[in-house]
MDAnalysis code that builds the backbone (N, CA, C; Angstrom):
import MDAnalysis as mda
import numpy as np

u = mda.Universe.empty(462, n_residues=154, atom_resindex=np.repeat(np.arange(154), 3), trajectory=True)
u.add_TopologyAttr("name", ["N", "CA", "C"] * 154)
u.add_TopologyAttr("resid", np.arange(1, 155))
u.add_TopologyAttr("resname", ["UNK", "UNK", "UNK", "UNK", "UNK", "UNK", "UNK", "UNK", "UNK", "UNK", "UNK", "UNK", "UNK", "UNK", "UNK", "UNK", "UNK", "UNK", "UNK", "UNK", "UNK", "UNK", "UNK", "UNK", "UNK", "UNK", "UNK", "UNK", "UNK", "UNK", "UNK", "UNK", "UNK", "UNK", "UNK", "UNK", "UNK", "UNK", "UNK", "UNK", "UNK", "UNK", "UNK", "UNK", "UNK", "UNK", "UNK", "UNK", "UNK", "UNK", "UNK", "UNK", "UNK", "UNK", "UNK", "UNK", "UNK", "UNK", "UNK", "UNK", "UNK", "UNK", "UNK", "UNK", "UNK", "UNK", "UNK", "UNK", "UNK", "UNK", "UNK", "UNK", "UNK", "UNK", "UNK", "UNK", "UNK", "UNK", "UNK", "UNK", "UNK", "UNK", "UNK", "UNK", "UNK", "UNK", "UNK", "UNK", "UNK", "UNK", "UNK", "UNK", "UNK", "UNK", "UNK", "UNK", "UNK", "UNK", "UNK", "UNK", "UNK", "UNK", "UNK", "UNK", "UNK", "UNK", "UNK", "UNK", "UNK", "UNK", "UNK", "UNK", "UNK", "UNK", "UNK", "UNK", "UNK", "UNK", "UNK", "UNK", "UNK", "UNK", "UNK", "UNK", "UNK", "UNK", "UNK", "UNK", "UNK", "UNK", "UNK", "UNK", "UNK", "UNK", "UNK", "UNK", "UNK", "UNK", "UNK", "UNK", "UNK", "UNK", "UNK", "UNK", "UNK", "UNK", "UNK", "UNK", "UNK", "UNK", "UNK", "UNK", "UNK", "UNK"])
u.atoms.positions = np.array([
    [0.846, -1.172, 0.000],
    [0.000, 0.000, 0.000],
    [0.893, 1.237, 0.000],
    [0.224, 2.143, -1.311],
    [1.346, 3.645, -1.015],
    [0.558, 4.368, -0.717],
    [1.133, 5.739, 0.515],
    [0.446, 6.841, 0.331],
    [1.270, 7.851, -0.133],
    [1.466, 7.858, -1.492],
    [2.495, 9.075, -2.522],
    [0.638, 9.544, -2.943],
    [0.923, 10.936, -2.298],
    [-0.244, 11.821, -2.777],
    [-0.093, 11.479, -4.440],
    [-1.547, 11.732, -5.333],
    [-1.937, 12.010, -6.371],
    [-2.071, 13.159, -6.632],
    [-1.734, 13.578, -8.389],
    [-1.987, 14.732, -8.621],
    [-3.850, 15.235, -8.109],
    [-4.327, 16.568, -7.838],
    [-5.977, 16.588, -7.419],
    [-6.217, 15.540, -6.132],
    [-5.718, 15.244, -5.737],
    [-6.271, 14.261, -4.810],
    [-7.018, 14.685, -3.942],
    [-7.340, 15.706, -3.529],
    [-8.428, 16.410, -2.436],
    [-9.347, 16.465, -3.512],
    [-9.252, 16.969, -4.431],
    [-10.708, 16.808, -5.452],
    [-11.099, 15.192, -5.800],
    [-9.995, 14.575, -6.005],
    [-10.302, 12.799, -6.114],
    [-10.919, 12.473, -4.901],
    [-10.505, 12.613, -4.006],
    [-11.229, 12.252, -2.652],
    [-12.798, 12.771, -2.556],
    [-13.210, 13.931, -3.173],
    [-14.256, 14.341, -2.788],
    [-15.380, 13.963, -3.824],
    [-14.990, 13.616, -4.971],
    [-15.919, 13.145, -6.219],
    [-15.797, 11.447, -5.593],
    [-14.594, 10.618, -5.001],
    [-15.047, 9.738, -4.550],
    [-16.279, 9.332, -3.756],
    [-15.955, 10.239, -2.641],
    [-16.593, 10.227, -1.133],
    [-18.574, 10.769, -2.004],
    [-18.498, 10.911, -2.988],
    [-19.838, 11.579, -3.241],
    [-20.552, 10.567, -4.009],
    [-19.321, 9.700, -5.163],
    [-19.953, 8.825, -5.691],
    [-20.173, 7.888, -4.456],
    [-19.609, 7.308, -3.565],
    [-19.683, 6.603, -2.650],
    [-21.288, 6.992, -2.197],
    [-21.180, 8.205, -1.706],
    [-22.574, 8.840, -0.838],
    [-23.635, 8.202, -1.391],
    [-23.570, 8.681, -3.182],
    [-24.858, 8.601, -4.289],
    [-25.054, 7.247, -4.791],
    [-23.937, 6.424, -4.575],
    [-24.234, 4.778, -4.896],
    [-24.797, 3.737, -4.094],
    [-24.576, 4.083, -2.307],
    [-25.220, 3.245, -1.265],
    [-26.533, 4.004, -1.099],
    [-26.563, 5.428, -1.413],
    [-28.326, 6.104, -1.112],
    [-28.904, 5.698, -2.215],
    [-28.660, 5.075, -3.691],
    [-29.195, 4.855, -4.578],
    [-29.632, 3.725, -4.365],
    [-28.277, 2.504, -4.010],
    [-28.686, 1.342, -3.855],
    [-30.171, 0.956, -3.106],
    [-29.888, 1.758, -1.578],
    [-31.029, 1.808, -0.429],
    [-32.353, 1.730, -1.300],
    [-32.045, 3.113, -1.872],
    [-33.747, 3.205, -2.391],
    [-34.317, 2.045, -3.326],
    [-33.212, 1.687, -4.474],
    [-34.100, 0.556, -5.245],
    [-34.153, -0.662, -4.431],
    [-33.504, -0.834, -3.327],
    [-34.221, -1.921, -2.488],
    [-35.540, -1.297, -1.693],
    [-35.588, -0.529, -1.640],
    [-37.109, -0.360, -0.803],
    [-37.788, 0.076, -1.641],
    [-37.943, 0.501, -3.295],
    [-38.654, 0.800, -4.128],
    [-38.412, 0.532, -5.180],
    [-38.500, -0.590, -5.721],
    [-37.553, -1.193, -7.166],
    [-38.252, -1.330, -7.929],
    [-39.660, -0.744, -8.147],
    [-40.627, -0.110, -9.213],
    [-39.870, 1.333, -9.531],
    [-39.179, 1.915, -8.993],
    [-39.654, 3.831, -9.127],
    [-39.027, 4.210, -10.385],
    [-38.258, 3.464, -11.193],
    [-37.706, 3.921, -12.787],
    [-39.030, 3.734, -13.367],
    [-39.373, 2.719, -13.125],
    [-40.448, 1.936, -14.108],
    [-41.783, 2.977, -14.214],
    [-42.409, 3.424, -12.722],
    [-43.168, 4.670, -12.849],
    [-42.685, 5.727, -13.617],
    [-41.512, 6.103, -13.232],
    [-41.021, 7.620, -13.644],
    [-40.676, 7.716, -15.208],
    [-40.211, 6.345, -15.697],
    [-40.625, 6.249, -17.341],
    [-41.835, 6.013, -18.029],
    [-42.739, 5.977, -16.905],
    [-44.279, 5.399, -17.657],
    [-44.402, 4.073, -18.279],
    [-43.257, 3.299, -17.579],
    [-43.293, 1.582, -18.268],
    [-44.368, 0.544, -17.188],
    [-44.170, -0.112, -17.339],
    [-45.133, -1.430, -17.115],
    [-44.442, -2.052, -15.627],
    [-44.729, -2.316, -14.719],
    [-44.404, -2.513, -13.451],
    [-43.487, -3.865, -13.514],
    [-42.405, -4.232, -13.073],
    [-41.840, -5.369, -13.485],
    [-42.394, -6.734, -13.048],
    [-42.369, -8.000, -13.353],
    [-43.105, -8.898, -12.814],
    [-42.068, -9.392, -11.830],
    [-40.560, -9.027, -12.108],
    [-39.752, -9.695, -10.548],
    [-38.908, -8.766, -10.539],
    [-39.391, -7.762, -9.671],
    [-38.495, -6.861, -9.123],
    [-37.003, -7.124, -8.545],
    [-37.375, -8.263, -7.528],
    [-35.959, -8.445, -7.706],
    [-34.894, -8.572, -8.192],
    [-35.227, -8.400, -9.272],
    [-33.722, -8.066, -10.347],
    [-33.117, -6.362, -10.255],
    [-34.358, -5.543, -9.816],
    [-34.090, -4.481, -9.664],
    [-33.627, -3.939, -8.503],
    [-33.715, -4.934, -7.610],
    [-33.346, -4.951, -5.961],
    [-32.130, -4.859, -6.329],
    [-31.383, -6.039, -6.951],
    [-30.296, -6.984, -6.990],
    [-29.069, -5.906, -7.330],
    [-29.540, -5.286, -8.628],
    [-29.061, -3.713, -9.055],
    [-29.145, -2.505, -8.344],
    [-29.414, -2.625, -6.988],
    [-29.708, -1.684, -6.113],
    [-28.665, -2.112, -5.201],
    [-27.978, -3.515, -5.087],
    [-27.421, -4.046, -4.163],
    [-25.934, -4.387, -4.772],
    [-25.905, -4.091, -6.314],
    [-24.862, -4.074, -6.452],
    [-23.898, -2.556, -6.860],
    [-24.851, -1.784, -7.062],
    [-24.821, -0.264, -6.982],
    [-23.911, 0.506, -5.644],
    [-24.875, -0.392, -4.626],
    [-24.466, 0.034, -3.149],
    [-23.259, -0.494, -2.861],
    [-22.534, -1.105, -2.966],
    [-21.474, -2.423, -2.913],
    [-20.542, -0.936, -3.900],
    [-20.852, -0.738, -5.156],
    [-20.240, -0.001, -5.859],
    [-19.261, 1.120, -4.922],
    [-20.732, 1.926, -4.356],
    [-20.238, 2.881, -2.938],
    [-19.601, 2.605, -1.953],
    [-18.963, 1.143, -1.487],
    [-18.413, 0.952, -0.763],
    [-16.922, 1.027, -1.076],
    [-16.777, 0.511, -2.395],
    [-15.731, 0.461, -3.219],
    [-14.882, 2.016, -3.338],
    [-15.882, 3.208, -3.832],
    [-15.625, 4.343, -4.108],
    [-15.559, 4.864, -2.715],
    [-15.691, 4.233, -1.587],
    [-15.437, 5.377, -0.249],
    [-14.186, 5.092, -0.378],
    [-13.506, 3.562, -0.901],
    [-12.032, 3.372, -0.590],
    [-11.426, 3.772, -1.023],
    [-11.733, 4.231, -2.477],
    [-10.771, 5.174, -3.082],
    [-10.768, 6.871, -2.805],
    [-12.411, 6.996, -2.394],
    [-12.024, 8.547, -1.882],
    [-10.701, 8.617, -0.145],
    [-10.973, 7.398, 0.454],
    [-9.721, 7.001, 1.512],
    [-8.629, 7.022, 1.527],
    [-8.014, 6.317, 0.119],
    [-6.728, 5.708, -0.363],
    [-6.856, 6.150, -1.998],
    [-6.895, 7.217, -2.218],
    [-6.916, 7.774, -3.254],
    [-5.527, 6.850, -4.608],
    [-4.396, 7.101, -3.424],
    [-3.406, 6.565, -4.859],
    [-3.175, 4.768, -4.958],
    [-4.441, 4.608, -4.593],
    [-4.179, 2.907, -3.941],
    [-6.188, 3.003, -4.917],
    [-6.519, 3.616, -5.940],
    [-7.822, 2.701, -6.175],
    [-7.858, 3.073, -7.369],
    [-6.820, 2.921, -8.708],
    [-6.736, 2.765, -9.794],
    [-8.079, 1.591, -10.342],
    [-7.468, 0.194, -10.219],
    [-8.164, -0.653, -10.448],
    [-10.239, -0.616, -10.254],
    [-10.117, -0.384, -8.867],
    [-11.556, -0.078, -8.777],
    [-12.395, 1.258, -9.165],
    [-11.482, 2.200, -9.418],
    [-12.124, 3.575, -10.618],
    [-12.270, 3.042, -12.087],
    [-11.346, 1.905, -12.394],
    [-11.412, 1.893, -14.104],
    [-12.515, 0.698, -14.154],
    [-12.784, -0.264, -13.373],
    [-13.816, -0.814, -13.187],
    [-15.634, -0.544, -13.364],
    [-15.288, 0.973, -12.239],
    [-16.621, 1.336, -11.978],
    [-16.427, 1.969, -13.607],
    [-15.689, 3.147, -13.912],
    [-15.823, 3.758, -15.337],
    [-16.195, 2.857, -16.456],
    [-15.559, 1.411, -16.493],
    [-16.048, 1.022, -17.582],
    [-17.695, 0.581, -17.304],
    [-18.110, 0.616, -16.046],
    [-19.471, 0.124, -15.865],
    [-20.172, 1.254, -16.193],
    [-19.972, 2.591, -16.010],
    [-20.334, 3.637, -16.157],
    [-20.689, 4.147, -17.583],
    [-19.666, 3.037, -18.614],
    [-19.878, 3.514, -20.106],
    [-20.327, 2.169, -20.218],
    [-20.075, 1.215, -20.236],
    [-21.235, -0.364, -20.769],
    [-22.774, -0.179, -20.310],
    [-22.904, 0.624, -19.088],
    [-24.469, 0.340, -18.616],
    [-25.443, 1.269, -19.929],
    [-24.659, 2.957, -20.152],
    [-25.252, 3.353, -21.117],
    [-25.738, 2.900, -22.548],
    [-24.308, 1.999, -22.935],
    [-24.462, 1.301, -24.249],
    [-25.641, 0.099, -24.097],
    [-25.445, -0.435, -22.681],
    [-27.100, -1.320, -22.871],
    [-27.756, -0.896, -23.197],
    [-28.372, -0.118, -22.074],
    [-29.635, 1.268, -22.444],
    [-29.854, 1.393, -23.534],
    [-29.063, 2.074, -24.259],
    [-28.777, 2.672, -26.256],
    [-29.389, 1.010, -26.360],
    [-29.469, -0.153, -26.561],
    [-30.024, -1.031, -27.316],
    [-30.739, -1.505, -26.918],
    [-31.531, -0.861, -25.572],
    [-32.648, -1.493, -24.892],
    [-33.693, -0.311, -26.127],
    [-33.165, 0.629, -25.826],
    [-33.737, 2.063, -26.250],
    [-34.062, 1.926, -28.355],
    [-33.042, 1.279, -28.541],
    [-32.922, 1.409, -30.232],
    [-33.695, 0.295, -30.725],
    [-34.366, -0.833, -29.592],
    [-34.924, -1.593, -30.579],
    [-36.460, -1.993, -29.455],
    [-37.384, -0.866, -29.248],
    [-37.917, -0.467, -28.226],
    [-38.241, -1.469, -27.392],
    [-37.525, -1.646, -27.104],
    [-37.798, -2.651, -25.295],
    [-37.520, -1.326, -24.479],
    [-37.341, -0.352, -24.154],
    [-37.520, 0.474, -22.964],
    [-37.343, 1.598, -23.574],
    [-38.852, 2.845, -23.358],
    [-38.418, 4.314, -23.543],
    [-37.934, 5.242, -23.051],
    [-37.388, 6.219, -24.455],
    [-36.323, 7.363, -24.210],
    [-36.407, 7.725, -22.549],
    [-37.242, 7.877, -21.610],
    [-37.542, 8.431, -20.254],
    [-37.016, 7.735, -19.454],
    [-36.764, 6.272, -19.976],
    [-36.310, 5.603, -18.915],
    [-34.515, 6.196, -18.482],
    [-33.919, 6.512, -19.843],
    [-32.483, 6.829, -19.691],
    [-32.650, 7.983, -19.089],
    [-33.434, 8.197, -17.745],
    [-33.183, 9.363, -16.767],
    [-31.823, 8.705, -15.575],
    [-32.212, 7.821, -15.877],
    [-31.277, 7.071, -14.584],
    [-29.605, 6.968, -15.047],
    [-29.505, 7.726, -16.657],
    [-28.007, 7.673, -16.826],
    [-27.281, 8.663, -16.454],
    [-28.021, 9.722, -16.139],
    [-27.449, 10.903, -16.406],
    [-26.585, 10.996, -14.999],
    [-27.718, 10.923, -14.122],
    [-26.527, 10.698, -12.620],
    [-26.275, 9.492, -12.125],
    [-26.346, 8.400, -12.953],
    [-25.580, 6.657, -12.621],
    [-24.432, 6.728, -13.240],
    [-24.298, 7.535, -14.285],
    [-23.352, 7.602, -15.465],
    [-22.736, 8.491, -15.883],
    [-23.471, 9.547, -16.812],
    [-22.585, 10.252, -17.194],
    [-22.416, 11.812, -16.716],
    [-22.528, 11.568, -15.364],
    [-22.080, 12.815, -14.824],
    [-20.628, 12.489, -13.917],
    [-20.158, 11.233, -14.051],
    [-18.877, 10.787, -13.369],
    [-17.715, 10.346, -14.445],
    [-18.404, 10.627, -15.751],
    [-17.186, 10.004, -16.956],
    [-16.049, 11.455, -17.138],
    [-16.716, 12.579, -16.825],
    [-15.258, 13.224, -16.403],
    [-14.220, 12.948, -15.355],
    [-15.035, 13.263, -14.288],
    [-13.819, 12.997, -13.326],
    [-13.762, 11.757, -12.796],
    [-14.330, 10.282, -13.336],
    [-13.301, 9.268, -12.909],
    [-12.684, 9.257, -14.236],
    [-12.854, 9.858, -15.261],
    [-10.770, 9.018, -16.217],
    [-10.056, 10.390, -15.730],
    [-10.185, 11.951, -14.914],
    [-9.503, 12.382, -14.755],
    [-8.533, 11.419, -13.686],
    [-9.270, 11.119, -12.654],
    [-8.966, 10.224, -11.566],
    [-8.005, 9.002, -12.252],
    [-8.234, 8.227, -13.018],
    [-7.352, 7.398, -13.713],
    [-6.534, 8.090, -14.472],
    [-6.152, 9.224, -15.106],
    [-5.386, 9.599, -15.576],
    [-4.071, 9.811, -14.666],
    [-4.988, 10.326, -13.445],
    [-3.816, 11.039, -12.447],
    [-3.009, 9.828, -12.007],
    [-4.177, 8.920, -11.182],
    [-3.657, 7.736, -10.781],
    [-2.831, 6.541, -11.566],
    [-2.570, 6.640, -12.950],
    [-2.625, 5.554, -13.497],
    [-0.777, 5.240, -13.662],
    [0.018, 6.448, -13.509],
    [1.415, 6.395, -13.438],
    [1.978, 5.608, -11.623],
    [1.216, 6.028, -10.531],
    [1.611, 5.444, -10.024],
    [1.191, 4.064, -9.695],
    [-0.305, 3.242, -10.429],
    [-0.246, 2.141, -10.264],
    [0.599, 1.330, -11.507],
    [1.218, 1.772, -12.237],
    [1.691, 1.235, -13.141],
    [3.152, 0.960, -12.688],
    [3.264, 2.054, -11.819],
    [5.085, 1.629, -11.316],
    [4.756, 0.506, -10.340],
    [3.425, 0.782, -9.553],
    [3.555, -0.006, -8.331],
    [3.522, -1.841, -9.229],
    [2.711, -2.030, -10.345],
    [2.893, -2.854, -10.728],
    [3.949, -3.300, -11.283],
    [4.673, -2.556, -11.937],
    [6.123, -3.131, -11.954],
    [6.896, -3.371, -11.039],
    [6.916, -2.541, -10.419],
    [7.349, -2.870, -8.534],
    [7.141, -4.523, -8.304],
    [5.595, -4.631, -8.551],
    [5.038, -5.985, -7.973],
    [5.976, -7.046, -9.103],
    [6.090, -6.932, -9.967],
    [6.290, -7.664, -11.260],
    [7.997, -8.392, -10.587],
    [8.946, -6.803, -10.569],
    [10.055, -7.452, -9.804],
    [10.422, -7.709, -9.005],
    [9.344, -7.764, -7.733],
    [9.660, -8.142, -6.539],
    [8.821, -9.772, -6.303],
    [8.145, -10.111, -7.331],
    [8.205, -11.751, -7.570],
    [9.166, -12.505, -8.319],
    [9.993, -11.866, -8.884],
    [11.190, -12.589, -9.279],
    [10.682, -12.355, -11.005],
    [9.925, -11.850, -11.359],
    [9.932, -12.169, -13.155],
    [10.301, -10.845, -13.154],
    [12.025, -11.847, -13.501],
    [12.786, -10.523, -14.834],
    [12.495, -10.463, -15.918],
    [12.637, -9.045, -16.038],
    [12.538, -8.641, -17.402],
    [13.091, -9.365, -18.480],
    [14.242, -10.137, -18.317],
    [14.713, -11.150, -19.149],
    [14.160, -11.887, -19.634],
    [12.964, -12.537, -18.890],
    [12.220, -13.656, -19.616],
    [10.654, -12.859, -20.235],
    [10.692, -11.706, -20.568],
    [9.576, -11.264, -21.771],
    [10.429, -11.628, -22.878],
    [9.429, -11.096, -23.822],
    [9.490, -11.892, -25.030],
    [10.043, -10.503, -25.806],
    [10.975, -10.884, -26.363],
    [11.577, -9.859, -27.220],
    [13.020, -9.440, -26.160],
    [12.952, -9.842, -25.076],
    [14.744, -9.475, -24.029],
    [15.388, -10.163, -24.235],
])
Protein backbone atom coordinates (compact mmCIF):
# COMPACT_ATOMS: atom_id res chain seq x y z
CA UNK A 1 0.00 0.00 0.00
CA UNK A 2 1.35 3.65 -1.02
CA UNK A 3 0.45 6.84 0.33
CA UNK A 4 2.49 9.07 -2.52
CA UNK A 5 -0.24 11.82 -2.78
CA UNK A 6 -1.94 12.01 -6.37
CA UNK A 7 -1.99 14.73 -8.62
CA UNK A 8 -5.98 16.59 -7.42
CA UNK A 9 -6.27 14.26 -4.81
CA UNK A 10 -8.43 16.41 -2.44
CA UNK A 11 -10.71 16.81 -5.45
CA UNK A 12 -10.30 12.80 -6.11
CA UNK A 13 -11.23 12.25 -2.65
CA UNK A 14 -14.26 14.34 -2.79
CA UNK A 15 -15.92 13.15 -6.22
CA UNK A 16 -15.05 9.74 -4.55
CA UNK A 17 -16.59 10.23 -1.13
CA UNK A 18 -19.84 11.58 -3.24
CA UNK A 19 -19.95 8.83 -5.69
CA UNK A 20 -19.68 6.60 -2.65
CA UNK A 21 -22.57 8.84 -0.84
CA UNK A 22 -24.86 8.60 -4.29
CA UNK A 23 -24.23 4.78 -4.90
CA UNK A 24 -25.22 3.24 -1.27
CA UNK A 25 -28.33 6.10 -1.11
CA UNK A 26 -29.19 4.86 -4.58
CA UNK A 27 -28.69 1.34 -3.85
CA UNK A 28 -31.03 1.81 -0.43
CA UNK A 29 -33.75 3.20 -2.39
CA UNK A 30 -34.10 0.56 -5.24
CA UNK A 31 -34.22 -1.92 -2.49
CA UNK A 32 -37.11 -0.36 -0.80
CA UNK A 33 -38.65 0.80 -4.13
CA UNK A 34 -37.55 -1.19 -7.17
CA UNK A 35 -40.63 -0.11 -9.21
CA UNK A 36 -39.65 3.83 -9.13
CA UNK A 37 -37.71 3.92 -12.79
CA UNK A 38 -40.45 1.94 -14.11
CA UNK A 39 -43.17 4.67 -12.85
CA UNK A 40 -41.02 7.62 -13.64
CA UNK A 41 -40.63 6.25 -17.34
CA UNK A 42 -44.28 5.40 -17.66
CA UNK A 43 -43.29 1.58 -18.27
CA UNK A 44 -45.13 -1.43 -17.11
CA UNK A 45 -44.40 -2.51 -13.45
CA UNK A 46 -41.84 -5.37 -13.49
CA UNK A 47 -43.10 -8.90 -12.81
CA UNK A 48 -39.75 -9.69 -10.55
CA UNK A 49 -38.49 -6.86 -9.12
CA UNK A 50 -35.96 -8.45 -7.71
CA UNK A 51 -33.72 -8.07 -10.35
CA UNK A 52 -34.09 -4.48 -9.66
CA UNK A 53 -33.35 -4.95 -5.96
CA UNK A 54 -30.30 -6.98 -6.99
CA UNK A 55 -29.06 -3.71 -9.06
CA UNK A 56 -29.71 -1.68 -6.11
CA UNK A 57 -27.42 -4.05 -4.16
CA UNK A 58 -24.86 -4.07 -6.45
CA UNK A 59 -24.82 -0.26 -6.98
CA UNK A 60 -24.47 0.03 -3.15
CA UNK A 61 -21.47 -2.42 -2.91
CA UNK A 62 -20.24 0.00 -5.86
CA UNK A 63 -20.24 2.88 -2.94
CA UNK A 64 -18.41 0.95 -0.76
CA UNK A 65 -15.73 0.46 -3.22
CA UNK A 66 -15.63 4.34 -4.11
CA UNK A 67 -15.44 5.38 -0.25
CA UNK A 68 -12.03 3.37 -0.59
CA UNK A 69 -10.77 5.17 -3.08
CA UNK A 70 -12.02 8.55 -1.88
CA UNK A 71 -9.72 7.00 1.51
CA UNK A 72 -6.73 5.71 -0.36
CA UNK A 73 -6.92 7.77 -3.25
CA UNK A 74 -3.41 6.56 -4.86
CA UNK A 75 -4.18 2.91 -3.94
CA UNK A 76 -7.82 2.70 -6.17
CA UNK A 77 -6.74 2.76 -9.79
CA UNK A 78 -8.16 -0.65 -10.45
CA UNK A 79 -11.56 -0.08 -8.78
CA UNK A 80 -12.12 3.57 -10.62
CA UNK A 81 -11.41 1.89 -14.10
CA UNK A 82 -13.82 -0.81 -13.19
CA UNK A 83 -16.62 1.34 -11.98
CA UNK A 84 -15.82 3.76 -15.34
CA UNK A 85 -16.05 1.02 -17.58
CA UNK A 86 -19.47 0.12 -15.87
CA UNK A 87 -20.33 3.64 -16.16
CA UNK A 88 -19.88 3.51 -20.11
CA UNK A 89 -21.23 -0.36 -20.77
CA UNK A 90 -24.47 0.34 -18.62
CA UNK A 91 -25.25 3.35 -21.12
CA UNK A 92 -24.46 1.30 -24.25
CA UNK A 93 -27.10 -1.32 -22.87
CA UNK A 94 -29.63 1.27 -22.44
CA UNK A 95 -28.78 2.67 -26.26
CA UNK A 96 -30.02 -1.03 -27.32
CA UNK A 97 -32.65 -1.49 -24.89
CA UNK A 98 -33.74 2.06 -26.25
CA UNK A 99 -32.92 1.41 -30.23
CA UNK A 100 -34.92 -1.59 -30.58
CA UNK A 101 -37.92 -0.47 -28.23
CA UNK A 102 -37.80 -2.65 -25.29
CA UNK A 103 -37.52 0.47 -22.96
CA UNK A 104 -38.42 4.31 -23.54
CA UNK A 105 -36.32 7.36 -24.21
CA UNK A 106 -37.54 8.43 -20.25
CA UNK A 107 -36.31 5.60 -18.92
CA UNK A 108 -32.48 6.83 -19.69
CA UNK A 109 -33.18 9.36 -16.77
CA UNK A 110 -31.28 7.07 -14.58
CA UNK A 111 -28.01 7.67 -16.83
CA UNK A 112 -27.45 10.90 -16.41
CA UNK A 113 -26.53 10.70 -12.62
CA UNK A 114 -25.58 6.66 -12.62
CA UNK A 115 -23.35 7.60 -15.46
CA UNK A 116 -22.58 10.25 -17.19
CA UNK A 117 -22.08 12.82 -14.82
CA UNK A 118 -18.88 10.79 -13.37
CA UNK A 119 -17.19 10.00 -16.96
CA UNK A 120 -15.26 13.22 -16.40
CA UNK A 121 -13.82 13.00 -13.33
CA UNK A 122 -13.30 9.27 -12.91
CA UNK A 123 -10.77 9.02 -16.22
CA UNK A 124 -9.50 12.38 -14.75
CA UNK A 125 -8.97 10.22 -11.57
CA UNK A 126 -7.35 7.40 -13.71
CA UNK A 127 -5.39 9.60 -15.58
CA UNK A 128 -3.82 11.04 -12.45
CA UNK A 129 -3.66 7.74 -10.78
CA UNK A 130 -2.62 5.55 -13.50
CA UNK A 131 1.42 6.39 -13.44
CA UNK A 132 1.61 5.44 -10.02
CA UNK A 133 -0.25 2.14 -10.26
CA UNK A 134 1.69 1.24 -13.14
CA UNK A 135 5.08 1.63 -11.32
CA UNK A 136 3.55 -0.01 -8.33
CA UNK A 137 2.89 -2.85 -10.73
CA UNK A 138 6.12 -3.13 -11.95
CA UNK A 139 7.35 -2.87 -8.53
CA UNK A 140 5.04 -5.99 -7.97
CA UNK A 141 6.29 -7.66 -11.26
CA UNK A 142 10.05 -7.45 -9.80
CA UNK A 143 9.66 -8.14 -6.54
CA UNK A 144 8.21 -11.75 -7.57
CA UNK A 145 11.19 -12.59 -9.28
CA UNK A 146 9.93 -12.17 -13.15
CA UNK A 147 12.79 -10.52 -14.83
CA UNK A 148 12.54 -8.64 -17.40
CA UNK A 149 14.71 -11.15 -19.15
CA UNK A 150 12.22 -13.66 -19.62
CA UNK A 151 9.58 -11.26 -21.77
CA UNK A 152 9.49 -11.89 -25.03
CA UNK A 153 11.58 -9.86 -27.22
CA UNK A 154 14.74 -9.47 -24.03
Amino acid sequence: MTHVPIPRQRLHRTVFLAAAVYNIAWGCYALLDPQWVFRVADMAAQNHPQIFMTLGMVLGLYGVLYLDVALRPASGFLIAAVGLAGKILGPLGWLWLWSTDQWPFESGVILVTNDVIWWFPFTLYLRDAWPLWLAEMRGMRNATGTADATEPGS
